[in-house]
Structure formats: C-alpha cells, structure tokens
GUZA-425464 format. One record per residue (C-alpha): residue in three letters; x, y, z. Coordinates in steps of 0.1 Angstrom, whole numbers, plus 5000, padded with zeros to 4 digits. Layout:
N
alaXYZ/...
END
This chain:
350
unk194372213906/unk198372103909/unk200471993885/unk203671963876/unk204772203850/unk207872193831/unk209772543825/unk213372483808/unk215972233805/unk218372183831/unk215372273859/unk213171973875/unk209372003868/unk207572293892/unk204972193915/unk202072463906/unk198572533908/unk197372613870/unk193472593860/unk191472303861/unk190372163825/unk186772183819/unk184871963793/unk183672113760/unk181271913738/unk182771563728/unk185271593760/unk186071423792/unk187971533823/unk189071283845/unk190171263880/unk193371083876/unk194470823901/unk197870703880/unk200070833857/unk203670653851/unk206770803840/unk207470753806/unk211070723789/unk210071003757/unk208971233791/unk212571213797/unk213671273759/unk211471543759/unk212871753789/unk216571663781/unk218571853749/unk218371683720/unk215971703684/unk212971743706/unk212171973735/unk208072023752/unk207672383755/unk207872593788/unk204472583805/unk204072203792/unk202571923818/unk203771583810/unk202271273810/unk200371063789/unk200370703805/unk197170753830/unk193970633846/unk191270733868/unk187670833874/unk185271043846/unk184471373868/unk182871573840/unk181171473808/unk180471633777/unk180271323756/unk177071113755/unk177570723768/unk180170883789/unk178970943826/unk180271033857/unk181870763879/unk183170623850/unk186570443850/unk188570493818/unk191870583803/unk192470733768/unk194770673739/unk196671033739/unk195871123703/unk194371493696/unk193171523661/unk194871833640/unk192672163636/unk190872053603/unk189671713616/unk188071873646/unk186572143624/unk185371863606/unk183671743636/unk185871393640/unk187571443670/unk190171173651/unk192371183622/unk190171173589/unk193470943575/unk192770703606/unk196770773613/unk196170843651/unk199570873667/unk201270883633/unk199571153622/unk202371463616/unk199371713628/unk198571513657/unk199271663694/unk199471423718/unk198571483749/unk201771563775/unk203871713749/unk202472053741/unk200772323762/unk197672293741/unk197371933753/unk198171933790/unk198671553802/unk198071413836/unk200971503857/unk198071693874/unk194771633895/unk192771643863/unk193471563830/unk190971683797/unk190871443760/unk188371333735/unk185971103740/unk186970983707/unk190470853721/unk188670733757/unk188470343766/unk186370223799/unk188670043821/unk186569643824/unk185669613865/unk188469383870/unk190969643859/unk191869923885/unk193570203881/unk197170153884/unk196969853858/unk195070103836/unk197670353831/unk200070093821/unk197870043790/unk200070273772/unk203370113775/unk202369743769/unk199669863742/unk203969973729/unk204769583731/unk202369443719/unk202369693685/unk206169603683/unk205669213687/unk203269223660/unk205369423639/unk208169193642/unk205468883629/unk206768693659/unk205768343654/unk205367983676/unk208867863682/unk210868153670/unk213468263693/unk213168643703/unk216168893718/unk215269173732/unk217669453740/unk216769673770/unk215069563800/unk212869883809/unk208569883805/unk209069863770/unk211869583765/unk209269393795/unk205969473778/unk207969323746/unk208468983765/unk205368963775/unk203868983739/unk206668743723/unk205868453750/unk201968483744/unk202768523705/unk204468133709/unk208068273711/unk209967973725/unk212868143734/unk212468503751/unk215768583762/unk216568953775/unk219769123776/unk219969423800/unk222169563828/unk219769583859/unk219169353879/unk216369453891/unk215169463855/unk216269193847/unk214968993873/unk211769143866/unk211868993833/unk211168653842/unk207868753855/unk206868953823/unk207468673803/unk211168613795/unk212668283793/unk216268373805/unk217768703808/unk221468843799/unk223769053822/unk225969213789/unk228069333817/unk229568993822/unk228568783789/unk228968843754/unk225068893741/unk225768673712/unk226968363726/unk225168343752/unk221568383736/unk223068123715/unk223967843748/unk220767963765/unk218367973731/unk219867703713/unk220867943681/unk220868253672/unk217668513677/unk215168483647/unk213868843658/unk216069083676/unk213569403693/unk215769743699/unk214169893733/unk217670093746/unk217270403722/unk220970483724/unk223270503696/unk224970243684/unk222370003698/unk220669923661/unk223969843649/unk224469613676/unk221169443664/unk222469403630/unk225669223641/unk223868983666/unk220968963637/unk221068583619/unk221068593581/unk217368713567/unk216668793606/unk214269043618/unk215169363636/unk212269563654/unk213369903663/unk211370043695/unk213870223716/unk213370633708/unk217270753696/unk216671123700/unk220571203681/unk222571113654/unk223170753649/unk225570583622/unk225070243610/unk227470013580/unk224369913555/unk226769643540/unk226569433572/unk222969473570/unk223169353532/unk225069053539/unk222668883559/unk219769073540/unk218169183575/unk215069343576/unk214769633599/unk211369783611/unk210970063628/unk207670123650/unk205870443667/unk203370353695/unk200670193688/unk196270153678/unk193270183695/unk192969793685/unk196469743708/unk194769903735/unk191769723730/unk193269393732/unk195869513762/unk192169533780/unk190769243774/unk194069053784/unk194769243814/unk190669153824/unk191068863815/unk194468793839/unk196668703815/unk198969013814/unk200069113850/unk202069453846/unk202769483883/unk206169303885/unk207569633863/unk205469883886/unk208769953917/unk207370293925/unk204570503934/unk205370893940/unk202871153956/unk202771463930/unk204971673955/unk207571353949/unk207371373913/unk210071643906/unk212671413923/unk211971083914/unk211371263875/unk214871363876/unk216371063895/unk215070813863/unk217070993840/unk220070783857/unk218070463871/unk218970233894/unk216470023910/unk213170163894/unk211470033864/unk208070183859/unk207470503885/unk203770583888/unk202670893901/unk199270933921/unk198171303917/unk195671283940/unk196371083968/unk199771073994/unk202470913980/unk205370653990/unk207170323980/unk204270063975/
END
C-alpha cells in the first residue's frame, strides 16, 4: 500500500509503498477514506521534547470502510472509526485489548496509533487497531465527518473539564479545530457568551459557524477589553487552545478572580509562569489530554443527530501524493483550518 512515512526532522513525509496491515484476532483494518492533519502531527515532526521515530506514519484522526475482520460483530462493509488507544504489552497478554486501569489515552504505556512505528496510523491506504477502541459510524454520518470525531471528541473533553455552565461567559484563545470544537461545546453547554480571540480570519470567521458568539482580531484589540464590551464582563472560563509559551500566562492575566483556566493547547518547550498572579485571583487552572470513549460516543450521536456540523473548519482536502506539501505548508498556516487527507481517492480543494 502507500503511505506517507516520516524519516527525520527537517525532511517532509516520503511518499512510499510499505506492507499492507493484516488483521490478527481482536483487529480491524480499514480502508480509510479521511484522515485530517492534526496540530501534535506537527509537534511531533518538529524539534522539541517529542520526536515520532524514523519509519513512523502519522495520523490518527480517520474514517473509512472495515476491509478485513478479525473481531466478531465486526464485518466487512462496515463504516467505523477508532479511538487511537493501543493497550501496553501486559494488558494485551492479559487478553483486554484496553488498559486494565480504564486510563486509555492517559495511560504512560499506551501507544497511540500515529506516533510510533509499532502503531502505524492512517496517513496510508489502510490503517490496523483494536476492535476494542473501534466505534460504527451511525448511517447519517459519512466519512469525512467521521474522522473529525477526534478533534471535537478534544472539545468537548475540555468544555466539560472547564464545568462550563448556562450563562457563563467562555474565552477561548486560539481559533484552530480545537479552539472551534471548543465553541461548539461551550454554546450547546448554555455558554451565553462564546467569544474567540484569534488572528485568522479565516478562522475566525469560521467561528461563528462552530458556535461562537463574537470573535477577537488580537491584532487590532486588546483581548481583555474587548471580551469585556462584546461579553458584558470578564470571561468566567478562559480555554488555552494556542500551545505557545506565554499563552497560559496570558490566561491568568485576562482570568476574573476565582475564574477558570482550561489548558488544551499542546506547549512542547519550556514555559514560565508568576504563580502570585495566579494566587491573587485564586484561579484554578486545568490542564486536559484528549479525551474518552464516552466523548466519542456522544460526538456520534450529536453529529447523527445534526446538531454538530464540523464542515465549516474542514478548508482542505489533499490526495496522499499532496500530503507532503500541504503537511509542511500547516506548520505556518494561512488560510487552512482543518486539512483532510483522502488516501484513496484523487485529491484537490473541495
């Protein structure tokens, strides 16, 4: 099959043809028909605390069609996606095919699928998991909406983290798939104010479609005052979604006394922070990681259902041979917010 094989920093990914997985017992492989770009696909290719290892195919947000089976109640034909959680050594020796602790992605022994050779991820034609991990896609639910499970399964972990409540007014820093799922979780959690403050503008016109109330060029306007003239206060819950330094010190100083602080964004170096400017205004920070097979559930059943659209944050769709450019070209973005690649099919702008 092809796939897209990362090699060493500094190099884009390398179209190549590797083996096709094949389904042991308790395993699927599925012909994938999406896979988006994720943000820690970047921070895992770029120099920092993390690096995938040579011979590593990325990604881990995907979608498709069940071509081989080796799991019973799993079939053929099947349309699915799949958390990308694979259980340590000792808990597949134990016969679980999940964590025994029920951590899932928090696990330190888990290897998730996209970030280590010995869990190749779906930058390919085919991609292999647990059935453990798998989730059908509901009829209503094609493909492409299907891989974006991942990222707003993200949100919607994060808004529940943050105990956003009916009427509270939400900021939300950073306007890429995450900072957009995040709005989109906020408004349906009763958020009256869902205000986002990024530099875009495609993001953030996007925002008003995922949920956002009003949006914030910081370019232009000081975040604080105007959250404040377009929110009526200041933000009861602030969410992090940049992942750059300085950015959770910036929460802290737009933070309201006793407000809430959600960090999501990934910092992959050194970050400083003054804990007495936290301690004035006794702010609780939470940090999140990812998410629960109950997030994804529920993602489901409101994408079915129509009440989460995630195609306003969907600008491109890249064959495979594409990928390597429109990979390296997100590391400084301009117009894209969520790239999807189709492995199997010809590529091109949608």
């Amino acid at each position: 099959m092809r796939a897209a094989v990362f090699h060493e920093l500094g190099k884009p990914l390398q179209i190549e043809t590797v083996a096709k997985p094949q389904a042991g017992p308790g395993e699927i492989v599925l012909k994938v028909h999406y896979c988006g770009v994720c943000g820690s696909d970047l921070h895992a290719t770029h120099p920092g605390v993390f690096v995938v290892p040579d011979g590593t195919i990325l990604g881990h947000e995907f979608a498709g069609e069940i071509v081989e089976s080796g799991a019973p109640g799993w079939k053929v034909g099947d349309a699915a996606t799949a958390l990308p959680n694979n259980a340590c050594e000792e808990c597949r020796t134990l016969g679980l095919g999940e964590c025994k602790e029920h951590l899932g992605i928090m696990c330190p022994r888990n290897t998730l699928t996209g970030f280590h050779p010995s869990a190749q991820g779906a930058y390919a034609e085919y991609v292999k998991f647990s059935a453990k991990e798998a989730l059908r896609l509901p009829s209503a639910v094609k493909s492409r909406e299907g891989a974006a499970v991942e990222p707003l399964a993200v949100g919607l972990h994060a808004v529940n983290r943050g105990k956003v409540t009916v009427g509270e007014r939400v900021l939300i820093l950073g306007g890429g798939p995450i900072g957009l799922a995040v709005a989109v979780f906020a408004k349906l959690a009763g958020a009256r104010d869902v205000v986002l403050s990024e530099f875009a503008p495609a993001r953030r016109e996007a925002a008003g479609a995922m949920g956002a109330t009003a949006a914030i060029d910081p370019s232009k306007e000081e975040v604080g005052e105007a959250f404040a003239r377009k929110a009526g206060g200041p933000p009861d819950v602030i969410f992090e979604c940049v992942g750059a330094p300085g950015m959770i010190q910036k929460a802290i100083d737009l933070s309201r006394p006793y407000g809430r602080i959600v960090v999501v964004g990934v910092c992959m170096v050194e970050d400083t922070t003054t804990p007495i400017s936290a301690i004035f205004k006794e702010t609780n920070i939470q940090y999140v990681l990812g998410y629960g097979r109950p997030d994804w559930r529920l993602v489901l059943d409101l994408l079915d259902s129509g009440r989460v659209d995630p195609r306003p944050m969907i600008t491109d769709t890249v064959a495979l041979e594409e990928l390597p450019a429109a990979f390296e070209a997100l590391r400084k973005p301009t117009t894209q917010i969520k790239v999807m690649v189709r492995p199997n099919e010809p590529g091109g702008s949608l």
